[in-house]
Steps between C-alpha positions, in 0.01 A plus 500: 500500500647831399360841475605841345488826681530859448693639726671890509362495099741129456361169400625201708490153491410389848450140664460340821803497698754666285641826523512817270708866546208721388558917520534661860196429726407689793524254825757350751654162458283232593152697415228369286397640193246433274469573091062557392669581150488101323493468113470106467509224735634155358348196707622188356387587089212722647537829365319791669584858340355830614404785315732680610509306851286241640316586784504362823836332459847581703815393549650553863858478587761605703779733491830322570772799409541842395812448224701738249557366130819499334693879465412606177754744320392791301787684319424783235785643262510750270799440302796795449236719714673416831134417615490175752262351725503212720197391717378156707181395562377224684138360489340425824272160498284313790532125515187366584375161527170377343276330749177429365325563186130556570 
């Protein structure tokens, strides 16, 4: 059984027990969240899709970590200009474990 979920405007892939890094979510380690937003629910070759969500469904899960991505390196160069920029960025994420898909 697998669903997929909109969540912070991003389609995952979620199932029972497995874990996903979705955008920065608002809670402490260890809270409960919950996701209203499902697109399709999979249960064994049963296909359920919403228009654009079904109602009623949910997927609940947990928050396990707040983590950082990789550094990502932006450099811009404007060649004989003497113009040069380097900048980082690193993308924040929230592990969260799927608990039950309802």
């Amino acid at each position: 059984m697998y669903a997929i979920v909109d969540i912070a405007g991003k389609q995952f892939k979620v199932e029972k027990d497995k874990s996903i890094y979705a955008p920065r979510l608002v809670g402490e380690e260890g809270a409960s969240v919950e996701f209203d937003n499902v697109l399709l629910v999979d249960n064994d070759g049963k296909v359920k899709v919403g228009t654009p969500s079904i109602k009623g469904s949910k997927v609940s899960g947990k928050i396990l970590e707040h983590v950082k991505d990789d550094k990502v390196i932006v450099f811009k160069k404007k060649r004989r200009k003497g113009y040069k920029k380097k900048n980082g960025h690193r993308q924040q994420f929230t592990k969260v474990l799927v608990e039950s898909i309802a």
